[in-house]
N, C-alpha and C positions, 0 to 999 in steps of 0.2 A: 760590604762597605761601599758606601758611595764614593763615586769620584769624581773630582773637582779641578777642572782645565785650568795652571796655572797660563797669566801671561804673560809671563815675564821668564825670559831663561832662566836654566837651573844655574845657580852659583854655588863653587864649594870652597866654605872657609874655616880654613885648620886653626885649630887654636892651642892654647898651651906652650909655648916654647920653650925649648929646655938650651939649647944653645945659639940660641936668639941670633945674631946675624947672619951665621953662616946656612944655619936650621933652616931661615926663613927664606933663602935663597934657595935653597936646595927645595922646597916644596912650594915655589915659586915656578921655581925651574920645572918642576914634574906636572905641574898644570891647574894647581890652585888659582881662583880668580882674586882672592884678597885673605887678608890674615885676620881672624877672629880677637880682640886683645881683650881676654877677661881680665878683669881688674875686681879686686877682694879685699874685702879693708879688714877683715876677721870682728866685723860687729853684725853689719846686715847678713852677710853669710860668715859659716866655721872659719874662715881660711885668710891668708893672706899672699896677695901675688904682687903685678907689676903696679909702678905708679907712674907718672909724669915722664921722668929722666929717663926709662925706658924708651917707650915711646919716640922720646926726640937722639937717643942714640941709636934706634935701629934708622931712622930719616937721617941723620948724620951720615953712618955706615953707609946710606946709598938705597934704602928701599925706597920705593917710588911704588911699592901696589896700596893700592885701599886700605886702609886701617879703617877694621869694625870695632869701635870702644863698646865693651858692655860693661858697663859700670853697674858693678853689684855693691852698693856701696851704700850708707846712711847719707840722706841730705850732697846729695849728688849735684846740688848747684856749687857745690865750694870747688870741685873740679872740673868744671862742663870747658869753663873759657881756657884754663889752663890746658887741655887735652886737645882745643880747637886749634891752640897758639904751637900746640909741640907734633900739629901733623896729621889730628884724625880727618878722617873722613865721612864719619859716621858715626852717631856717639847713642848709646840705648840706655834707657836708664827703667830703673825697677818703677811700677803703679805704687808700690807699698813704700816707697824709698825717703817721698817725701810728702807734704801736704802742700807742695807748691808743684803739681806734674804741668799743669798747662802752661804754667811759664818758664819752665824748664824747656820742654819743648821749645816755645818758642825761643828760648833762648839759644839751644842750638842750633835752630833754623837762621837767627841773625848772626850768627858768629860764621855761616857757610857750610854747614856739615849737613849731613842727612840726620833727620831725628826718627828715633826708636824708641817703642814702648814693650819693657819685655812684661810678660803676663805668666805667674807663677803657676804651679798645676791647679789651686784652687783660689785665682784672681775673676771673678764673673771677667766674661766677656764683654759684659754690658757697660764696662765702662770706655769702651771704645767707639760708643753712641755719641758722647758730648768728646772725644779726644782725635776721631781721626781725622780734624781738618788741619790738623798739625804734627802728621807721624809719613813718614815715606815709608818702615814698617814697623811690625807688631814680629816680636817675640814672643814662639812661644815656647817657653820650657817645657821638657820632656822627662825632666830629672828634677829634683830637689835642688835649689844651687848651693854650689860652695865646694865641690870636691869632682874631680874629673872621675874617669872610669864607672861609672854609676851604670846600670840597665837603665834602659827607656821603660817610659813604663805605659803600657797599653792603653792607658785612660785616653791619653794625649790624643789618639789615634780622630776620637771623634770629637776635640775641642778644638785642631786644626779645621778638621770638614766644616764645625759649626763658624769656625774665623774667619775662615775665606768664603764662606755662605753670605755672613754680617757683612764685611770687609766689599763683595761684589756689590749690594747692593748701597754701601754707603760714600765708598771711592775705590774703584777697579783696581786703580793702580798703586794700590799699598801692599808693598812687598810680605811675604808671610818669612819668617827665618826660623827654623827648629834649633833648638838646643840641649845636648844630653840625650849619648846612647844609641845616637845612628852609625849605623855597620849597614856592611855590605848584602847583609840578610833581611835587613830589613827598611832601605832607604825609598825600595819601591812604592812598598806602601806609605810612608810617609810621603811621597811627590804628590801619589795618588790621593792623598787626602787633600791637598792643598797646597803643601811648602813650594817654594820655591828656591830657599835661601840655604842650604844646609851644613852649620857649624861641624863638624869633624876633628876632634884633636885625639882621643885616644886609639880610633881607627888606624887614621894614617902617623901618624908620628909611632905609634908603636909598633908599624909594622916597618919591613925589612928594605922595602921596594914601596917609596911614595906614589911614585909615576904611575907602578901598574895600580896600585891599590884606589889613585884617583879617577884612573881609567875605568877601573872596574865599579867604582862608584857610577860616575856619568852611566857607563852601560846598562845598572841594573835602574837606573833612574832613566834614563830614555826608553827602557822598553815600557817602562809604568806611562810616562808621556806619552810614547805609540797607543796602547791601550784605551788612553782616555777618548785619543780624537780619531779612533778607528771607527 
């Protein structure tokens, strides 16, 4: 498998939160760089999660890290400014979500947020040809959305290499973010393919020890880094 020099640091963002202020401190504390906020309306994906009042109660409570919105959601412009207003920092929204994506984009980029475009397992690439002068990143899913604890699933492996291939020579600096089914067994190759960004919820929240387990992320993810530029 080819590999693909990210240039941007590795960032790991937990997501899922089960007891939300205290949770997010605590894996805060142990070395996350920012907090993943899936958001699920149970139309566009199975499921339904956090909304708005979340959000602006965990920034009430006193977090102060990044909030990464990924709005899995139908018609995703009716919450873009509301999720800007309650705190994100980063708002992703789905290629299939809506037939308005380029001004959704731009719409988070006027409201002050980073915009993201998430790309399902079988979303061509190719529409990141007329979209990435308006994405700081590209999501790419790794899982089906709508349900945590999923397997990665191997295909991913060479639509990352192909993303950050496109992605180099269309604008260098648009971040790649994985989502669904990275572990410790296997985040190296995924670095190695391209990411840079990598979401984590069932990894570390379900394990015992966040600290060591994000440690031990970094670790198997910096030696795939050593590799590339050895």
């Amino acid at each position: 498998m080819t590999s693909h020099t990210s240039r941007h640091p590795l960032r790991i963002a937990p997501s899922n939160l089960a007891q939300l202020g205290p949770d997010v401190e605590r894996v805060l504390a142990a070395g996350a760089d920012m907090i993943h906020f899936d958001v699920m309306d149970n139309c566009f994906v199975p499921n339904l999660s956090f909304g708005v009042p979340v959000l602006a109660a965990l920034r009430k409570h006193g977090i102060q890290a990044p909030m990464d919105v990924h709005l899995m959601v139908a018609q995703p412009e009716r919450l873009i400014e509301e999720f800007a207003e309650a705190g994100a920092n980063a708002i992703t929204i789905h290629y299939e979500s809506t037939p308005h994506v380029d001004r959704c984009l731009q719409r988070i980029r006027d409201l002050g947020c980073q915009s993201g475009l998430a790309l399902n397992i079988s979303t061509p690439l190719a529409v990141l040809e007329h979209l990435h002068d308006k994405l700081d990143m590209v999501l790419i899913m790794t899982i089906n959305p709508g349900f945590g604890g999923q397997s990665f699933l191997p295909l991913a492996y060479p639509r990352i290499q192909a993303a950050r291939a496109l992605l180099d020579r269309l604008a260098p600096g648009i971040r790649i973010q994985v989502d669904g089914g990275v572990k410790r067994s296997n985040i190296a190759a995924v670095v190695a393919a391209g990411a840079d960004t990598i979401v984590a919820g069932t990894e570390i929240f379900g394990s015992d020890d966040y600290q060591q387990t994000i440690a031990q992320l970094r670790a198997h993810a910096g030696q795939a880094q050593q590799g590339m530029t050895a």
